[in-house]
C-alpha positions as CSV (number, residue, x, y, z in Angstrom):
1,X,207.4,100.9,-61.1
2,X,208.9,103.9,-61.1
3,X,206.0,106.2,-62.8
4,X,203.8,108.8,-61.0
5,X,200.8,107.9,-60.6
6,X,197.6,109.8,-60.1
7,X,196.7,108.9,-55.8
8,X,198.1,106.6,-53.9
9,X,198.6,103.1,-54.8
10,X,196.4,100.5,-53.2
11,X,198.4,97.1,-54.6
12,X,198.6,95.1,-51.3
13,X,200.3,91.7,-53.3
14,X,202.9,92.2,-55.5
15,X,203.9,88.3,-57.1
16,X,206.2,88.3,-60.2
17,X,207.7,84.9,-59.1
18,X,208.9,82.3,-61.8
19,X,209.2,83.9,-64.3
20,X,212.2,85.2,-66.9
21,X,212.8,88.4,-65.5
22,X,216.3,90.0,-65.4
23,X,218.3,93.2,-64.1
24,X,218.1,95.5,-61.0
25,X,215.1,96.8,-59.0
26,X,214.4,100.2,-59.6
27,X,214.3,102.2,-56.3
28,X,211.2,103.5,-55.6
29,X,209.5,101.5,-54.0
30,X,208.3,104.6,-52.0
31,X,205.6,104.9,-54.5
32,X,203.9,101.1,-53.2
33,X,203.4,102.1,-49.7
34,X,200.4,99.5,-49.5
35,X,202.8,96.6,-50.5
36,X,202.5,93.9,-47.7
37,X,203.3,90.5,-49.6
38,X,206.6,91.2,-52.3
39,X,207.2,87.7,-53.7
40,X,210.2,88.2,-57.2
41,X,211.9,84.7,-56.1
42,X,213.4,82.4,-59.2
43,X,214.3,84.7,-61.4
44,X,217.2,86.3,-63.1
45,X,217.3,89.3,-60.7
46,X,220.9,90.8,-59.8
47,X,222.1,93.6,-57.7
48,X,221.2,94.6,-54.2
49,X,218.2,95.3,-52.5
50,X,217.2,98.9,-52.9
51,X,217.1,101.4,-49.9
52,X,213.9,102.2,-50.6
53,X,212.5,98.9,-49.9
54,X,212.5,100.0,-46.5
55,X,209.7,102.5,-46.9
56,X,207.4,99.4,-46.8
57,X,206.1,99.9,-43.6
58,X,203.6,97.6,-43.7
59,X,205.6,94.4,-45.6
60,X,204.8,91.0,-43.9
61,X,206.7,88.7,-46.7
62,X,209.7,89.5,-48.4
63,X,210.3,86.7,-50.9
64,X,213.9,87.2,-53.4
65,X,215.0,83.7,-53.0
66,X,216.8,82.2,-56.4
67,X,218.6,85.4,-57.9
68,X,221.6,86.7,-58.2
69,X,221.2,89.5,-55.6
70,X,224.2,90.3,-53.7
71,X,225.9,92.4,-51.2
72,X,224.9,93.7,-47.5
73,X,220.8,93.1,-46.8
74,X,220.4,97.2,-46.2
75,X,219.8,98.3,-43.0
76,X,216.4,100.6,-44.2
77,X,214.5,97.1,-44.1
78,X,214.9,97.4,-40.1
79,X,211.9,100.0,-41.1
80,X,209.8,96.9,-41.8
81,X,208.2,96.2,-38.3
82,X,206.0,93.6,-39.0
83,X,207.8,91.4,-41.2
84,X,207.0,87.7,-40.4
85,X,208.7,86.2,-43.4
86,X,212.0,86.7,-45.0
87,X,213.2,84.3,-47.7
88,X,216.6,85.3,-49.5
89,X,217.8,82.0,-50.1
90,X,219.9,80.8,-53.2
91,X,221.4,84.4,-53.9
92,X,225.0,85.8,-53.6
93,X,224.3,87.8,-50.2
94,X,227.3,88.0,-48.3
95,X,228.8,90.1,-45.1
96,X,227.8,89.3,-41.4
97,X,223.8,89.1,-40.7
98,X,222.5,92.3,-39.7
99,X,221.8,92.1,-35.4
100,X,218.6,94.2,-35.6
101,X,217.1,91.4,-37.8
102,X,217.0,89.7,-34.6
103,X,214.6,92.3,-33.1
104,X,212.1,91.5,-35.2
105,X,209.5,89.6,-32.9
106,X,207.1,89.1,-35.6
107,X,209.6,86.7,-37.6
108,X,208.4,83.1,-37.8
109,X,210.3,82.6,-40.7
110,X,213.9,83.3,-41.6
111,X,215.7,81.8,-44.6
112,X,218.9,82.6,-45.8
113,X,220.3,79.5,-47.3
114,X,223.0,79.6,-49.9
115,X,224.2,82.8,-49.3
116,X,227.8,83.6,-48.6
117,X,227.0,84.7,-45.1
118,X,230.1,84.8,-42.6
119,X,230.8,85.2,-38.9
120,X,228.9,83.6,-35.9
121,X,225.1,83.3,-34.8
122,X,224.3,85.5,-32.2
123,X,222.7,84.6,-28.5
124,X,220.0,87.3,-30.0
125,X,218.5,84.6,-32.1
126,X,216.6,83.1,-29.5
127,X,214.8,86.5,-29.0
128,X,212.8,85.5,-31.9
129,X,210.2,83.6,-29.8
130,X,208.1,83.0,-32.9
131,X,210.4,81.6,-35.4
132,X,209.2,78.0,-36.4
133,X,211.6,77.9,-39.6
134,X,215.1,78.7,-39.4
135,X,217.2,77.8,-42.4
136,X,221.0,79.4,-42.3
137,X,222.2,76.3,-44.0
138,X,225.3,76.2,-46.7
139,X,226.9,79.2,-45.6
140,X,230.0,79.8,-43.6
141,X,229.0,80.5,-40.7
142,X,231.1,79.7,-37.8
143,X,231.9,79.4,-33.8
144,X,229.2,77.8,-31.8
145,X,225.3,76.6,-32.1
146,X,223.5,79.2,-29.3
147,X,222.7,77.4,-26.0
148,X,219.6,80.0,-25.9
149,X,217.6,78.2,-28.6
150,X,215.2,77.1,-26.4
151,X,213.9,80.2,-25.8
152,X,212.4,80.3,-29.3
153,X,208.9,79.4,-27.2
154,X,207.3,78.6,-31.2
155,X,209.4,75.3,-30.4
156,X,208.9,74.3,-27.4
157,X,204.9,74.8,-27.5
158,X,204.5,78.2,-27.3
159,X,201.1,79.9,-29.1
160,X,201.9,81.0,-32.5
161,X,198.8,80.6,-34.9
162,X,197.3,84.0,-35.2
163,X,200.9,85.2,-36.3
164,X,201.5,82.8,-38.6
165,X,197.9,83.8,-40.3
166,X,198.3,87.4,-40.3
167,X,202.1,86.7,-42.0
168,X,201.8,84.0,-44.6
169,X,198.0,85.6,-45.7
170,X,196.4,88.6,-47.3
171,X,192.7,88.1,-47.2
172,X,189.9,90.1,-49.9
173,X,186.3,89.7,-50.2
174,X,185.9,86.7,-52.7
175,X,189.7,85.2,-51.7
176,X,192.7,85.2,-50.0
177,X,196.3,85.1,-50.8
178,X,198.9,82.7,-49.2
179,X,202.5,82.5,-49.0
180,X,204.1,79.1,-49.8
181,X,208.1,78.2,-49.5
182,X,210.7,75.7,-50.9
183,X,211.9,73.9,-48.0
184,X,215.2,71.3,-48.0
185,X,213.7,68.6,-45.4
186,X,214.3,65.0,-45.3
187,X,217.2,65.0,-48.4
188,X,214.7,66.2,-50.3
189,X,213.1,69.9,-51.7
190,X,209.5,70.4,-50.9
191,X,207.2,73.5,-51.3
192,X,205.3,74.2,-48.1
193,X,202.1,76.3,-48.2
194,X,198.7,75.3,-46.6
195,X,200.2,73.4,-43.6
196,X,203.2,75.8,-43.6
197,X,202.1,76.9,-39.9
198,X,202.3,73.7,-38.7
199,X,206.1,73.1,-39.8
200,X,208.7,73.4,-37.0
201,X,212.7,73.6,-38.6
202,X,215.9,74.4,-37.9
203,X,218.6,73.4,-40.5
204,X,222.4,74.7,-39.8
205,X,224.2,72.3,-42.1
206,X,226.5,73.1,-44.6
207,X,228.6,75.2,-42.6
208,X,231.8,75.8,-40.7
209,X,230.0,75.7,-36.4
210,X,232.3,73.8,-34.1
211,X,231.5,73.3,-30.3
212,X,229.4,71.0,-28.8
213,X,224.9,70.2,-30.1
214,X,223.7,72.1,-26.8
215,X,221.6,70.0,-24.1
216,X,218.8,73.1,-24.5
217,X,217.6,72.1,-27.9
218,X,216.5,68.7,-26.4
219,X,213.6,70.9,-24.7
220,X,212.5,71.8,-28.4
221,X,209.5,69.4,-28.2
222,X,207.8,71.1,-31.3
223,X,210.7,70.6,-33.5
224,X,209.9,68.3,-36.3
225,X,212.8,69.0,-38.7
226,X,216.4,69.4,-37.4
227,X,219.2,69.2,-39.8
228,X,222.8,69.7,-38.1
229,X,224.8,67.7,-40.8
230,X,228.0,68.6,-42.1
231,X,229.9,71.1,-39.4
232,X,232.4,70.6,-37.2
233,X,230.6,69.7,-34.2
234,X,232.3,67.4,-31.2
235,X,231.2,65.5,-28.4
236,X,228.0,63.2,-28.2
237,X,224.0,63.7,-29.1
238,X,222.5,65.0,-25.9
239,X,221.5,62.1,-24.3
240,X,217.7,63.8,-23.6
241,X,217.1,63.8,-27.0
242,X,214.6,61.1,-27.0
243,X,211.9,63.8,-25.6
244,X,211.8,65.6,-28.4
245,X,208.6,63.3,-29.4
246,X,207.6,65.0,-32.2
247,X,210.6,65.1,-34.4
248,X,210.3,63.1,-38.0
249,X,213.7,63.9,-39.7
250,X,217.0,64.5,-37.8
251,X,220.3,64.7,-39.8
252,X,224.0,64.9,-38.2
253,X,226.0,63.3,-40.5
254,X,229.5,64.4,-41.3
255,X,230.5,66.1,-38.0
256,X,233.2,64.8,-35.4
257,X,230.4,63.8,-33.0
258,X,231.3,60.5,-30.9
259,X,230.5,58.3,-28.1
260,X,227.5,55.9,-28.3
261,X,224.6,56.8,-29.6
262,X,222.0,57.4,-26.8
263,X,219.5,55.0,-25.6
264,X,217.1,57.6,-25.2
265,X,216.3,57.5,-29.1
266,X,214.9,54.5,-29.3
267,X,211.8,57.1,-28.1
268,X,211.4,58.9,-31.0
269,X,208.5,57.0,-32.5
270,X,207.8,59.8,-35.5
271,X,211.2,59.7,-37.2
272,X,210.8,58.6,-40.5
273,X,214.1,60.0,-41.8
274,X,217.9,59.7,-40.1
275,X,221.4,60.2,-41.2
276,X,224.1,59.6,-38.8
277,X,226.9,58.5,-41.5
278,X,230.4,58.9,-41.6
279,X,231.1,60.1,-37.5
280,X,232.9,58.3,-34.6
281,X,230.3,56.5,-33.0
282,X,230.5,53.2,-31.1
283,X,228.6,50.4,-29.6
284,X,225.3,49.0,-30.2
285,X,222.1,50.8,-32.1
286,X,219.8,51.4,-29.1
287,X,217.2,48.6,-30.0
288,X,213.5,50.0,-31.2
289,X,211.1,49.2,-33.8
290,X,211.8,52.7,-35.2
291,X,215.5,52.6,-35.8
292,X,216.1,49.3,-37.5
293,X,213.9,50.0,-39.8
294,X,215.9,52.3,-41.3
295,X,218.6,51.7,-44.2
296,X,221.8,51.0,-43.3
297,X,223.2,53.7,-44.8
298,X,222.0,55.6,-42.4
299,X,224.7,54.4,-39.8
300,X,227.3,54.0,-42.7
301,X,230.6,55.3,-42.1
302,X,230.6,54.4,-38.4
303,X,233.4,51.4,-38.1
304,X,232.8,50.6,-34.4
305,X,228.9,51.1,-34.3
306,X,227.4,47.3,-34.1
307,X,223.4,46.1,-34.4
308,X,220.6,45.9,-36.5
309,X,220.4,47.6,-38.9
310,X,224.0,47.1,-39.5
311,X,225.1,43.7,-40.1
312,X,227.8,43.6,-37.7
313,X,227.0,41.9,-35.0
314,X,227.6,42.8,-31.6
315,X,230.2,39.9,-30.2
316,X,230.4,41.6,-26.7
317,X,227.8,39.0,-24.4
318,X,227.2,39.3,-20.6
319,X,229.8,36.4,-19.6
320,X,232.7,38.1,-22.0
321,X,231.8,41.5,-19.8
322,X,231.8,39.7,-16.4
323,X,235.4,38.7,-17.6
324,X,236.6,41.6,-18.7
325,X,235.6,42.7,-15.8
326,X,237.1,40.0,-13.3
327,X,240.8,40.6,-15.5
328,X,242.3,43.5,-13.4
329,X,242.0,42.0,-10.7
330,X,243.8,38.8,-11.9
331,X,246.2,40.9,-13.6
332,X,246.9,43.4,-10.2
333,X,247.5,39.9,-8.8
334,X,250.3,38.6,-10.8
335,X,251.9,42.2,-10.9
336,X,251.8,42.2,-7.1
337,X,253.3,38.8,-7.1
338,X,255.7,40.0,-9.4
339,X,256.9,42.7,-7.6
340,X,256.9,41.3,-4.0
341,X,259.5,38.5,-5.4
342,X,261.6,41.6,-6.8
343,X,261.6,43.7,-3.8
344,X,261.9,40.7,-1.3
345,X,264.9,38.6,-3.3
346,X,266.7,42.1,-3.6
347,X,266.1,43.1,0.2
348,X,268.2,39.5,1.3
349,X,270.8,39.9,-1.6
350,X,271.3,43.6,-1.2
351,X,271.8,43.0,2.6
352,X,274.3,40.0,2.0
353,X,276.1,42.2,-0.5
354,X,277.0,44.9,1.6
355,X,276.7,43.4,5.4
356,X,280.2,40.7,5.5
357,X,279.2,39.2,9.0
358,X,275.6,38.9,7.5
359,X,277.3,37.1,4.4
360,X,279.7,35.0,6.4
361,X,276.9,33.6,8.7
362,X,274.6,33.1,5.7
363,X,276.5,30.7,4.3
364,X,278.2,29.1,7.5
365,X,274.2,28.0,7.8
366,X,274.2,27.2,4.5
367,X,277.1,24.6,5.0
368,X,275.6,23.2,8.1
369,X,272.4,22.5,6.7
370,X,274.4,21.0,4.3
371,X,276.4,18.8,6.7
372,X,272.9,18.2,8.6
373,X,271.5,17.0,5.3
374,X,274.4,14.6,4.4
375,X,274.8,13.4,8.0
376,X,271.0,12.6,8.1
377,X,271.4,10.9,4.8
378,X,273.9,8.8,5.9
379,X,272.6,7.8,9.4
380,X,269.3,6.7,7.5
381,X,271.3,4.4,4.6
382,X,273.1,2.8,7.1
383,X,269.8,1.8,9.1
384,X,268.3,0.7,5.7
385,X,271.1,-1.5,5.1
386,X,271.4,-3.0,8.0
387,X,267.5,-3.4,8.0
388,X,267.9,-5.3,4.2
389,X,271.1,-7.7,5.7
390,X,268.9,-9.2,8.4
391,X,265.8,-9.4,6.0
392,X,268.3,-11.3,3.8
393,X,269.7,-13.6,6.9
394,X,266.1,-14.4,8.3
């Protein structure tokens, strides 16, 4: 690569993918100024990405994914103006991701999973108003999911096709060239190409984000692929999430998200694939032709959830609600009871304790009621006897 050559090259696509290769990249890649589509992925590649890569002016498609390449991505690829694709997943990259990648507003595609990427994703994200696939996944990432993400207009409806054209092809007379990628979607790896416009992703899992799933990405109505699984996340789903009509797989499993699950999914008609295992939810499966029909594994791990799929039932009917609701105010009852027999038997007794008139006349009533009582007594078995003597003598 690194040999004069008579002119200047006019090698547009340069694809070496899948193959054996092995050790660093030369650099001088100065000499391939022409080079708009690089694709080297799944090889045995090592090292870091040369400086000169950045004298690729016109690059669209940078594809290294499946090396070894490690270290910093060098800062001479902010030179690249146009790039729409970057794909350096499965490699050994590692430090903080560069913040002018994020002023790139010809990016619809950024991929930089299984990398040893650190620190937190920036609000600048959402700047990249074209994006329709972003894959930070099994990194470690932390801090909080941007609230901005619905900005990313590609998402929420916003035009993106002639972008996406210009990026993933390079056309010639008799054919045309076009970009494919591996994508991780629905538990399972797929490679994308002809409908690769049309996909719509965001996958964060794998990592160490904490915070809350912001109420903005419910207004990514585009979204078809969204893959939060195995953070650190808290709270509940948004409960809006049921617009997001054109979602198929959505995967949250293994967070610290709780709360029932919201009615408002029973709504998503297109999902074909769900995981919300091994969280804190509660209650009953919003009811839907869509969401029994999944597996039950798909709810596993959630001890208090209840419904179909599941096969615990839900025991909680209207009359046991209408007495659980009626109970504290029988129970308030009894522990006002309670307490008015308390305050009012130690209101006389403390009285009598301390007042000695009040004591003495207490019980000098007490002992003529008493006299009352037996005198009254008396009076009346007298008058019965007398009563049964002259029943006896008639």
């Amino acid at each position: 690569m690194c040999q004069k050559m008579n002119g200047r090259s006019q090698l547009e696509v340069l694809d070496i993918s899948i193959n054996a290769l092995s050790g660093e990249l030369s650099d001088c890649w100065m000499h391939w100024p022409s080079l708009t589509h690089v694709r080297l992925g799944s090889n045995n590649l090592s090292g870091k990405i040369p400086n000169s890569m950045g004298s690729l002016v016109g690059l669209k498609a940078l594809s290294l994914q499946n090396n070894s390449f490690y270290g910093d991505i060098p800062s001479s690829i902010e030179n690249c103006k146009v790039l729409g694709l970057i794909n350096l997943s499965d490699n050994k990259f590692s430090g903080i991701i560069p913040r002018w990648i994020f002023e790139m507003t010809t990016l619809i595609i950024f991929n930089l999973r299984s990398n040893k990427f650190m620190g937190k994703i920036p609000p600048q994200i959402c700047q990249l108003s074209s994006l329709i696939v972003l894959d930070l996944a099994d990194n470690s990432l932390s801090g909080s999911i941007p609230k901005c993400l619905n900005s990313i207009s590609a998402m929420t409806g916003g035009p993106i096709q002639y972008i996406a054209d210009d990026t993933l092809q390079a056309r010639y007379d008799y054919e045309s060239y076009m970009e494919s990628i591996v994508l991780d979607i629905k538990g399972r790896k797929a490679e994308y190409e002809g409908i690769l416009p049309l996909v719509r992703m965001i996958d964060l899992s794998s990592n160490n984000l904490s915070g809350s799933i912001p109420i903005e990405i419910s207004s990514l109505f585009e979204l078809k692929f969204l893959n939060l699984s195995r953070n650190h996340l808290m709270g509940r789903i948004p409960e809006k999430i049921g617009v997001m009509a054109s979602l198929e797989s959505l995967d949250l499993s293994r967070n610290h998200l709780s709360v029932e699950i919201p009615q408002s999914m029973s709504n998503l008609t297109f999902l074909d694939y769900l995981d919300l295992s091994f969280k804190n939810f509660s209650g009953r499966i919003p009811s839907s032709t869509q969401l029994q029909s999944f597996d039950p594994l798909s709810f596993f791990g959630n001890p208090e959830l209840c419904g179909a799929p599941l096969t615990k039932n839900c025991t909680l009917d209207p009359t046991a609600v209408e007495e659980n609701r009626e109970f504290p105010e029988i129970a308030w009852f009894y522990i006002g009871m309670g307490s008015g027999f308390i305050v009012g038997f130690w209101g006389v007794c403390g009285a009598l304790f301390f007042k000695r008139a009040w004591r003495h006349a207490y019980f000098q009533f007490l002992y003529d009621m008493r006299d009352w009582a037996y005198v009254g007594i008396a009076i009346k078995l007298k008058w019965f006897h007398q009563k049964l003597r002259r029943y006896h003598a008639g």
